[in-house]
C-alpha positions as CSV (number, residue, x, y, z in Angstrom):
1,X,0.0,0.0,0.0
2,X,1.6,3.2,-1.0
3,X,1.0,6.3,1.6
4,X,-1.2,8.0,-0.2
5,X,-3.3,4.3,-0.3
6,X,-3.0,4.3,3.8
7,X,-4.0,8.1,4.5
8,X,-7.2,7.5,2.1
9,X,-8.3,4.2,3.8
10,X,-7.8,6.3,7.0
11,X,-10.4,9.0,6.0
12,X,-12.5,6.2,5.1
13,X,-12.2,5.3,8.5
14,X,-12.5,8.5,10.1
15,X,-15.5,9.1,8.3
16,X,-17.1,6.0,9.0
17,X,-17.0,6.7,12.4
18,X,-16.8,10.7,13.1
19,X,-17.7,10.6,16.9
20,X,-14.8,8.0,18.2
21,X,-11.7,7.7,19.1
22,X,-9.7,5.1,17.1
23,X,-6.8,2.9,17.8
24,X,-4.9,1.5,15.0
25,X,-2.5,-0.7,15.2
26,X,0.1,-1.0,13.0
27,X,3.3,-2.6,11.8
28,X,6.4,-0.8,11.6
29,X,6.3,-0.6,7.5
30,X,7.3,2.9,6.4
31,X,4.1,3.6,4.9
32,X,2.6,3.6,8.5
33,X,4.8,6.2,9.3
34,X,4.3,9.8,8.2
35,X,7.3,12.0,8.0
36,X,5.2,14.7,9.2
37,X,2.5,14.5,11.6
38,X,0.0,17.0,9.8
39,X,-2.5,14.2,9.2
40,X,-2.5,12.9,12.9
41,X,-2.8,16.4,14.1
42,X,-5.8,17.1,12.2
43,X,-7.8,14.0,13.2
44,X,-6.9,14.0,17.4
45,X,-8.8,10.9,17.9
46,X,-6.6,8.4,16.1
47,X,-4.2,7.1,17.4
48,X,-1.8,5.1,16.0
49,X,0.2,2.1,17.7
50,X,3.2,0.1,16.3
51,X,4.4,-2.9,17.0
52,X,8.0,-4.1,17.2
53,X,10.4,-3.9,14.6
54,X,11.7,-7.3,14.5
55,X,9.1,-9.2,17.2
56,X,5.4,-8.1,15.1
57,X,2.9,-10.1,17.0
58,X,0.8,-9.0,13.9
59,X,2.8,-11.5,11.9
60,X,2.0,-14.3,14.7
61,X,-1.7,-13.2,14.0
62,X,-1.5,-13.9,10.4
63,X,0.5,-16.8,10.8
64,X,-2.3,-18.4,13.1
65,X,-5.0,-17.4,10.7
66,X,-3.4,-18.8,7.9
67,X,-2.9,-22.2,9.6
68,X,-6.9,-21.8,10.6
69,X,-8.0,-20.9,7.3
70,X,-6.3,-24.4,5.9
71,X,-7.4,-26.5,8.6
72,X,-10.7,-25.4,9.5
73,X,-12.2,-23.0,7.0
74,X,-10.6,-23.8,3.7
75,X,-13.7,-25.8,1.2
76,X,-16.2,-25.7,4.3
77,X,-19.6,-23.8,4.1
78,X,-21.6,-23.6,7.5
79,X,-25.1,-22.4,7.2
80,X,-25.0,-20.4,10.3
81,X,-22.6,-18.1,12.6
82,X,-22.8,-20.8,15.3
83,X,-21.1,-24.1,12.8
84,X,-18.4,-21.8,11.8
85,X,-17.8,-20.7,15.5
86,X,-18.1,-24.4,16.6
87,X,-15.5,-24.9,13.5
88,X,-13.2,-22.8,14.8
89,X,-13.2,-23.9,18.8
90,X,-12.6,-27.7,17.4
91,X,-9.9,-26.2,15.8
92,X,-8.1,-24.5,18.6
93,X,-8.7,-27.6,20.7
94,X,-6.9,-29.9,18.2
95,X,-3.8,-27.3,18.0
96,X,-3.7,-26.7,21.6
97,X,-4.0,-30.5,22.3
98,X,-0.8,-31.2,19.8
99,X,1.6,-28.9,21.0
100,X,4.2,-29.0,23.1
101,X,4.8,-26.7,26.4
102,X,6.0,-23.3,26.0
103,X,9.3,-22.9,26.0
104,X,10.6,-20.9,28.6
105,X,14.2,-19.2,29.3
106,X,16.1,-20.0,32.5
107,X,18.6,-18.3,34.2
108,X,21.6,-20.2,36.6
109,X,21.7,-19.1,39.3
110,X,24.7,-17.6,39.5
111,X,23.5,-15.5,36.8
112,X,20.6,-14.2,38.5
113,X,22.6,-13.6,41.9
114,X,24.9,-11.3,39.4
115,X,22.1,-9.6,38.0
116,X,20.6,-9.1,41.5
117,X,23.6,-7.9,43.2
118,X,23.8,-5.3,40.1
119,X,20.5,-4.0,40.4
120,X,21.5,-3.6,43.9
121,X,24.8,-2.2,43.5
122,X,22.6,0.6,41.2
123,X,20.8,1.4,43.8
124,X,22.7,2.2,45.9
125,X,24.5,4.6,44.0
């Protein structure tokens, strides 16, 4: 989407819903990011949000959809909001039932006495 693109789908936006504040969130793509402000000043409800360069949860997002869509959605029809809902939950049940735990970072212990004893140190400064 080129920047012009973006500002126009935000005054579609904006227009669509004149009395509210809006939160966008938004990757980290330069068109996101006007070099001047003039825009955001002239629409004080919006608000824009941006995720992390290099850790985008909005890529997990798609990523999750994407494996939804092909197990789940992809060739299905359901006749009502409740069988595609019910789709969906089955869906997340299988996944969450296959995977593994969480991995999770540990520190030794002699690490976290250093890091503690350095947090103390600072302190005390």
């Amino acid at each position: 989407m080129t920047p012009a693109g973006f500002l126009a789908f935000m005054n579609e936006a904006v227009a669509a819903y004149p009395d509210q504040e809006l939160h966008v969130i938004l990757d980290n793509l330069s068109t996101h990011k006007p070099k001047h402000d003039r825009w955001l000043a002239m629409h004080p409800a919006v608000r824009f949000h941006f995720t992390p360069t290099h850790a985008s949860w909005l890529n997990q997002i798609e990523v999750w959809f994407s494996i939804l869509s092909r197990q789940a959605l992809r060739g299905a029809s359901f006749t009502s909001p409740r069988e595609l809902r019910e789709a969906i939950d089955r869906s997340i049940s299988r996944c969450h039932s296959n995977s593994t735990r969480p991995h999770s970072a540990r520190r030794r212990r002699s690490e976290c006495r250093l890091v503690r004893r350095r947090i103390s140190e600072y302190r005390n400064a």
